[in-house]
ZALUMSE-504033 format. One record per residue: x, y, z of N, C-alpha, C, CB in turn. Coordinates in steps of 0.001 Angstrom, whole numbers, padded with zeros to 6 digits. Glycine has a CB too. Example, Ala and Ser with C-alpha at 12.3 -4.5 7.8 and 13.67 -1.06 7.14 Angstrom:
BEGIN
+---------+---------+---------+---------+---------+---------+---------+---------+---------+---------+---------+---------+
|     n_u |     n_v |     n_w |    ca_u |    ca_v |    ca_w |     c_u |     c_v |     c_w |    cb_u |    cb_v |    cb_w |
+---------+---------+---------+---------+---------+---------+---------+---------+---------+---------+---------+---------+
|  013190 | -005690 |  007800 |  012300 | -004500 |  007800 |  013200 | -003300 |  007800 |  011308 | -004473 |  009046 |
|  012850 | -002250 |  007080 |  013670 | -001060 |  007140 |  012900 |  000030 |  007870 |  014084 | -000598 |  005725 |
+---------+---------+---------+---------+---------+---------+---------+---------+---------+---------+---------+---------+
This chain:
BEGIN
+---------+---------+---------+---------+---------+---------+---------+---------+---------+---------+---------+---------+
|     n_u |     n_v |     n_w |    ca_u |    ca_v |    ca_w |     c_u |     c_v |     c_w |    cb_u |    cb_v |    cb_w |
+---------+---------+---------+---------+---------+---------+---------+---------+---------+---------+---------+---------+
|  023072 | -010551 |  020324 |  021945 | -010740 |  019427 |  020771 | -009889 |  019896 |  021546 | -012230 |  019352 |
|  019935 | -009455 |  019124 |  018729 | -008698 |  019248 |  017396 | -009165 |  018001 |  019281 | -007043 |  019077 |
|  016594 | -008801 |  018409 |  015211 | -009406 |  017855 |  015177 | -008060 |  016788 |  013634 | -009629 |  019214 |
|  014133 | -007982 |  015712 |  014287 | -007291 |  014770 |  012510 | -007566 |  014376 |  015645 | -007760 |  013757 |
|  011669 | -006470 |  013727 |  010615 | -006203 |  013084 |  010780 | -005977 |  011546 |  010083 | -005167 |  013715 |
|  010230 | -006893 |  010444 |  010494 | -006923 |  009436 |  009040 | -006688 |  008509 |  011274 | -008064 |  009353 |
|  009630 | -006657 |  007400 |  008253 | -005756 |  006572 |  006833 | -007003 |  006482 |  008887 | -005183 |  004406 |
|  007115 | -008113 |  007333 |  005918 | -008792 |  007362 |  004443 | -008079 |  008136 |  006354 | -010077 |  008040 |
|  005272 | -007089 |  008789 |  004258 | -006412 |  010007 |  003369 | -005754 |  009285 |  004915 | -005325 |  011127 |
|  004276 | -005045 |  008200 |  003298 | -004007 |  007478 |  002083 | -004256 |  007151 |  003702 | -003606 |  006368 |
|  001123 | -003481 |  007472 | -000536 | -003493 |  007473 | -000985 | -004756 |  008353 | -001231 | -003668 |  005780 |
| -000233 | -005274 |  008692 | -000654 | -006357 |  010152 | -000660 | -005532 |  011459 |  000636 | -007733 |  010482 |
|  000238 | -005357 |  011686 |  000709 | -005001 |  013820 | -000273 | -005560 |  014157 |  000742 | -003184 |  014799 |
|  000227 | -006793 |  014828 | -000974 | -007654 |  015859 | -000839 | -007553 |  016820 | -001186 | -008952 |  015928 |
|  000391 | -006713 |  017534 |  000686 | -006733 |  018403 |  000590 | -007339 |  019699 |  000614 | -006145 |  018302 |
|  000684 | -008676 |  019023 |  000712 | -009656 |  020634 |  002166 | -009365 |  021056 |  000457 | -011727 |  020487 |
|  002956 | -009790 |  020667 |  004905 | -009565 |  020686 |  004473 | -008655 |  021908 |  006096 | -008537 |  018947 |
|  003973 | -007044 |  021856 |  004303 | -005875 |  022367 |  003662 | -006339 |  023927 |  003637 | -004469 |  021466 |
|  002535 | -007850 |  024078 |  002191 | -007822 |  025462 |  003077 | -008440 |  026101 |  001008 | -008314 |  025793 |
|  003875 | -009267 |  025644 |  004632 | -010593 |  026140 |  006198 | -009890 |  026702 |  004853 | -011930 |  024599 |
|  006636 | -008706 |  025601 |  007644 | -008228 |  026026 |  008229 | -007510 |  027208 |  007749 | -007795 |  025369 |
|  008930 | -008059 |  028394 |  009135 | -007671 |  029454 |  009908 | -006251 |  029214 |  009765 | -008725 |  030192 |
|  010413 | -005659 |  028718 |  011168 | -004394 |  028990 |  010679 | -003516 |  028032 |  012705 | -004494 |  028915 |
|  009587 | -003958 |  027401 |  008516 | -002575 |  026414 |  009822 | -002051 |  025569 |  007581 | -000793 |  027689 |
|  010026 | -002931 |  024449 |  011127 | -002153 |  023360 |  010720 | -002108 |  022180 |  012480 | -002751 |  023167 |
|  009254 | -002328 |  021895 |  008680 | -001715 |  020679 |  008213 | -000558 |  020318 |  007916 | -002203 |  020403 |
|  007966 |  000022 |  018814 |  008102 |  001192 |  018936 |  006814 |  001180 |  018222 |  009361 |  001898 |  018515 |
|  005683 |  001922 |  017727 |  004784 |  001701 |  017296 |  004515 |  003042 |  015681 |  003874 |  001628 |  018661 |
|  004539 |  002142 |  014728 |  004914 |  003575 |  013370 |  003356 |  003279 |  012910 |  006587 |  003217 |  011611 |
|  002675 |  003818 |  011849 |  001277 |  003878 |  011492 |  000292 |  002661 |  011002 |  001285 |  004765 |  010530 |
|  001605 |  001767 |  010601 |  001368 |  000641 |  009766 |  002518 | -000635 |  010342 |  001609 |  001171 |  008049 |
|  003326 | -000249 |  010888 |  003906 | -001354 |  011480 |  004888 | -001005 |  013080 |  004855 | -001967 |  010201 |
|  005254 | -001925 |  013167 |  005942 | -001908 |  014416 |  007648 | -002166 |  014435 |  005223 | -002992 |  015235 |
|  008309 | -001623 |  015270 |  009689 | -001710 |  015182 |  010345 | -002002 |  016810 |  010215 | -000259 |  014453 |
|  011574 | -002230 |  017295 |  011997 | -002929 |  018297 |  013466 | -002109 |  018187 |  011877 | -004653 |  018126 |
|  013849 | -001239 |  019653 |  014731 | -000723 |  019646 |  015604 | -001698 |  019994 |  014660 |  000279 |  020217 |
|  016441 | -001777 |  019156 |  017532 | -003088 |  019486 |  018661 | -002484 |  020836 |  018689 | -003519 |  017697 |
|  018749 | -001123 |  021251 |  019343 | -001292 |  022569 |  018359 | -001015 |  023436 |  020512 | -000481 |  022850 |
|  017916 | -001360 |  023744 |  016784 | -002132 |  024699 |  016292 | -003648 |  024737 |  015580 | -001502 |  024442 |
|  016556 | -004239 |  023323 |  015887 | -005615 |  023283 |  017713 | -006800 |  024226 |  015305 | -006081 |  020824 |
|  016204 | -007102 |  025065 |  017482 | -007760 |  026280 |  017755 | -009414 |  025442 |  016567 | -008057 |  028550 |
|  017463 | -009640 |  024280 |  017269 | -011062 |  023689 |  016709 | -012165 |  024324 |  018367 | -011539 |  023348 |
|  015373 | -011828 |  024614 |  014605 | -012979 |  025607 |  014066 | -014163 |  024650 |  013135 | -012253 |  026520 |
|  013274 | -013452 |  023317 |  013236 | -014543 |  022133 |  011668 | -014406 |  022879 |  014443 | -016335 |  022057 |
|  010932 | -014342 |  023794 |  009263 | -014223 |  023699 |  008745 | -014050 |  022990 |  008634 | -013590 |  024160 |
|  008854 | -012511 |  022300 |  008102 | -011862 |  021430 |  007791 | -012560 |  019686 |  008856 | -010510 |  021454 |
|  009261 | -013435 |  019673 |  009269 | -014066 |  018265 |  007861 | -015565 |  017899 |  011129 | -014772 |  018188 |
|  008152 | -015752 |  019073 |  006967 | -016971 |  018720 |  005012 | -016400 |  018795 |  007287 | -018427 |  020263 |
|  005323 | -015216 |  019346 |  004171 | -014681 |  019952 |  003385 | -014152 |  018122 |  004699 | -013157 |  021395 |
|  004233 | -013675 |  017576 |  004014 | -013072 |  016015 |  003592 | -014159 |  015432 |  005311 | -012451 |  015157 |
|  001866 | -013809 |  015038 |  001349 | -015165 |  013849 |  001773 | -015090 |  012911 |  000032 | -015398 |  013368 |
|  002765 | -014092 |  011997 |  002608 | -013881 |  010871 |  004166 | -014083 |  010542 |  001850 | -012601 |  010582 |
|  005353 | -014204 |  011487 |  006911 | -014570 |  011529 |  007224 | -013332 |  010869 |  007517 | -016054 |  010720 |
|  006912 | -012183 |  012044 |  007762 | -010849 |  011410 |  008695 | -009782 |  012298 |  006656 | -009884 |  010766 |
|  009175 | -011164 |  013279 |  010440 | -010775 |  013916 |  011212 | -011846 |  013866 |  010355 | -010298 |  015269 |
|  012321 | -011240 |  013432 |  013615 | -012311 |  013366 |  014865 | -011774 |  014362 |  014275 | -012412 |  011604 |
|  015989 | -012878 |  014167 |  017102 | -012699 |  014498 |  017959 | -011752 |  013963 |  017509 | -013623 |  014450 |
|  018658 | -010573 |  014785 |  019796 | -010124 |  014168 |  020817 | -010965 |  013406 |  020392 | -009552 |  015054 |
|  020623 | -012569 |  013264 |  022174 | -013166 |  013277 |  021155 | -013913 |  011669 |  023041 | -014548 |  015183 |
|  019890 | -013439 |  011356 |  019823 | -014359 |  010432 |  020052 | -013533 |  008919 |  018404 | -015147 |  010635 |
|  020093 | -013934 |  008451 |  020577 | -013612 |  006597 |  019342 | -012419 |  006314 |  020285 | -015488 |  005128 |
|  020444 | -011516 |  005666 |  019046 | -010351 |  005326 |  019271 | -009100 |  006436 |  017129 | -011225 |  005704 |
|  019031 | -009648 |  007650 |  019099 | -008795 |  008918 |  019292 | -007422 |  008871 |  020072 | -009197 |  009705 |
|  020699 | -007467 |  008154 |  020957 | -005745 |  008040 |  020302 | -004597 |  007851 |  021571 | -005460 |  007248 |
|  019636 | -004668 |  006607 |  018191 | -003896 |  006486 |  017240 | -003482 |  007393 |  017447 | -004512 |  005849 |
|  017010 | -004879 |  008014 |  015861 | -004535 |  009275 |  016292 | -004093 |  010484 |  015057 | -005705 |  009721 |
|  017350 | -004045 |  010822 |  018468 | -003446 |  011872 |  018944 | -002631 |  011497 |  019475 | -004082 |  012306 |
|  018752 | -001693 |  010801 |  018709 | -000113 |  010513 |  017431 |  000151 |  010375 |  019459 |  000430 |  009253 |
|  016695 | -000333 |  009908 |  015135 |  000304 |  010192 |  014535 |  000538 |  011259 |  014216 | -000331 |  009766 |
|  014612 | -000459 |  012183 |  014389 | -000808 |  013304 |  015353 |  000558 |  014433 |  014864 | -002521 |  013312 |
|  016673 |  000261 |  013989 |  016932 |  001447 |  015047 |  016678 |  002771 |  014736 |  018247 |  001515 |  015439 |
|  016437 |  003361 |  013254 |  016238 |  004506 |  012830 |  014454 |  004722 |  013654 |  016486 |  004504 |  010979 |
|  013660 |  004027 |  013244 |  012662 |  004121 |  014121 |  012279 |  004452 |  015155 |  012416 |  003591 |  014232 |
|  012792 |  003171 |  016064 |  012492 |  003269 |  017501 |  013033 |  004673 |  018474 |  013151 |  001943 |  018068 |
|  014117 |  005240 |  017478 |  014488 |  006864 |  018061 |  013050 |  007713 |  017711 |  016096 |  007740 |  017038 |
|  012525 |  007522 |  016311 |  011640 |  008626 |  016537 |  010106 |  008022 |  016777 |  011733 |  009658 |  015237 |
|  009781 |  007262 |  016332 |  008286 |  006514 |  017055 |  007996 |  006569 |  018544 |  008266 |  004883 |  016835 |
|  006579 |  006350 |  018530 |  006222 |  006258 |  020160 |  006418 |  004502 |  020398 |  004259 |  006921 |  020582 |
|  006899 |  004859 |  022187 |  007067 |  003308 |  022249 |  005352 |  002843 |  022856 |  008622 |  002800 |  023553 |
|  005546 |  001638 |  022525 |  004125 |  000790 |  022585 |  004103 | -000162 |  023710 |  003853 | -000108 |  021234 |
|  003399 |  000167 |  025152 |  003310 | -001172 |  025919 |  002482 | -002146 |  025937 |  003285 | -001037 |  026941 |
|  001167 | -001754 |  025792 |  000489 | -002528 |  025498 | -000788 | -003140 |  024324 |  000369 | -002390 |  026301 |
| -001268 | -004275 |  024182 | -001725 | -004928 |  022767 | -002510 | -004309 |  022324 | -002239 | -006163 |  022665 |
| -003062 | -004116 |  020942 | -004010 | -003749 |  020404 | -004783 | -004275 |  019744 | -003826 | -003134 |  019999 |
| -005883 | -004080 |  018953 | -006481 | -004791 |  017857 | -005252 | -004739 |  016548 | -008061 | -003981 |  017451 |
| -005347 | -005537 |  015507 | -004642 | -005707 |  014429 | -005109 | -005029 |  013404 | -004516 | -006885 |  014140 |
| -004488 | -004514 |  012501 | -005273 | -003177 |  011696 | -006369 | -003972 |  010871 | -004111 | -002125 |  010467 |
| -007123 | -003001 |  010270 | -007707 | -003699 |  010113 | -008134 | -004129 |  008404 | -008464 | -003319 |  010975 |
| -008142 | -005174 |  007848 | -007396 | -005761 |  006979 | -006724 | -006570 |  006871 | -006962 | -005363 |  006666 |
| -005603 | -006813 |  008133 | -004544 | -007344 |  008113 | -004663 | -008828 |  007697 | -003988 | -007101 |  009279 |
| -005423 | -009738 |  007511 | -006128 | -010795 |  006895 | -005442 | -010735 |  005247 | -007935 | -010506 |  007040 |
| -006101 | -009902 |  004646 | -005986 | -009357 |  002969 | -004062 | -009642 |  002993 | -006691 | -007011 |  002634 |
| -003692 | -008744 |  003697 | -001898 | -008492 |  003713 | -001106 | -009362 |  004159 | -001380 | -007418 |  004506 |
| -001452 | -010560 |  004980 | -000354 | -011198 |  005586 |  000524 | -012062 |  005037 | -000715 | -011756 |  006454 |
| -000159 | -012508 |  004021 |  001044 | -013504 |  003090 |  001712 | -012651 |  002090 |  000323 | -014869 |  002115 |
|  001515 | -011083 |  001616 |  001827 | -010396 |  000648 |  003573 | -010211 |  000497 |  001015 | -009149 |  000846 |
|  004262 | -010146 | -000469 |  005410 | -009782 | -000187 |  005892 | -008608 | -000287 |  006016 | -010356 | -000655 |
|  007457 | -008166 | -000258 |  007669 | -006770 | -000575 |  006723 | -005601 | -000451 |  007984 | -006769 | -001736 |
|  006247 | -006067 |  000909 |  005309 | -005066 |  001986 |  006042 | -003520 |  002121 |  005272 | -005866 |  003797 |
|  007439 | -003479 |  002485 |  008215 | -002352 |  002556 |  007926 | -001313 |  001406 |  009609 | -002782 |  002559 |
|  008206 | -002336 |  000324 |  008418 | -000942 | -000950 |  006956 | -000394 | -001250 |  009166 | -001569 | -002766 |
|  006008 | -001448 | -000873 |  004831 | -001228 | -001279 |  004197 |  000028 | -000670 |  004130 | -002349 | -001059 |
|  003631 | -000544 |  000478 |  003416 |  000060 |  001623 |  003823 |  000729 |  002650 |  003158 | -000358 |  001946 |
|  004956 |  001088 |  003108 |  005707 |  001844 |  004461 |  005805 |  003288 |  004395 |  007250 |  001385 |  004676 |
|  005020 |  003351 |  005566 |  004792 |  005008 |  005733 |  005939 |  005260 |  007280 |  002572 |  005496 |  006133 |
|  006613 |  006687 |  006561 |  007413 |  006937 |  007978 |  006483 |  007809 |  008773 |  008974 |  007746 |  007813 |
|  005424 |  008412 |  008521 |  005033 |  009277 |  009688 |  005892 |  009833 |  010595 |  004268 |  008676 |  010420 |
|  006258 |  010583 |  010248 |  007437 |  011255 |  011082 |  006903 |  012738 |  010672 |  009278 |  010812 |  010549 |
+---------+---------+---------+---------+---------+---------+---------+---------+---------+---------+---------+---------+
């Protein structure tokens, strides 16, 4: 099992998850955050740490999607060790849905 970043992040990154995480496996994209799943050792920290529930389980329903995003990412993003401020806005966005189609920038 591995932890996963889902389109709840988008226009949030609060990045608490990224302080708590012992082996630094987040990846940091313009508008959200992603988690190289071979690196994520499945400690489960980072999930409760997210106010907004926008890391899940590889094993839960849906998953697939975000476990290709997530690893397509974390190859080309910079990785992120430590917290930041939350963008800013992220208030306005956090209950929004279908954040992905809306909003997601690859910056690449």
């Amino acid at each position: 099992m591995t932890y996963l970043v889902n389109d709840k992040c988008i226009k949030c990154k609060h990045t608490t998850c990224v302080d708590v995480c012992p082996v630094d496996c987040f990846y940091e994209g313009k508008n959200m955050l992603v988690i190289k799943p071979d690196e994520c050792i499945d400690c489960g920290v980072c999930e409760p740490e997210c106010p907004i529930d926008a890391i899940i389980a590889d094993t839960e329903d849906g998953s697939e999607r975000w476990l290709e995003l997530n690893t397509k990412y974390s190859e080309l993003w910079p990785n992120i060790t430590e917290k930041k401020e939350p963008l800013t806005n992220h208030e306005k966005y956090k209950d929004e849905e279908n954040k992905f189609d809306k909003y997601f920038e690859e910056n690449i």
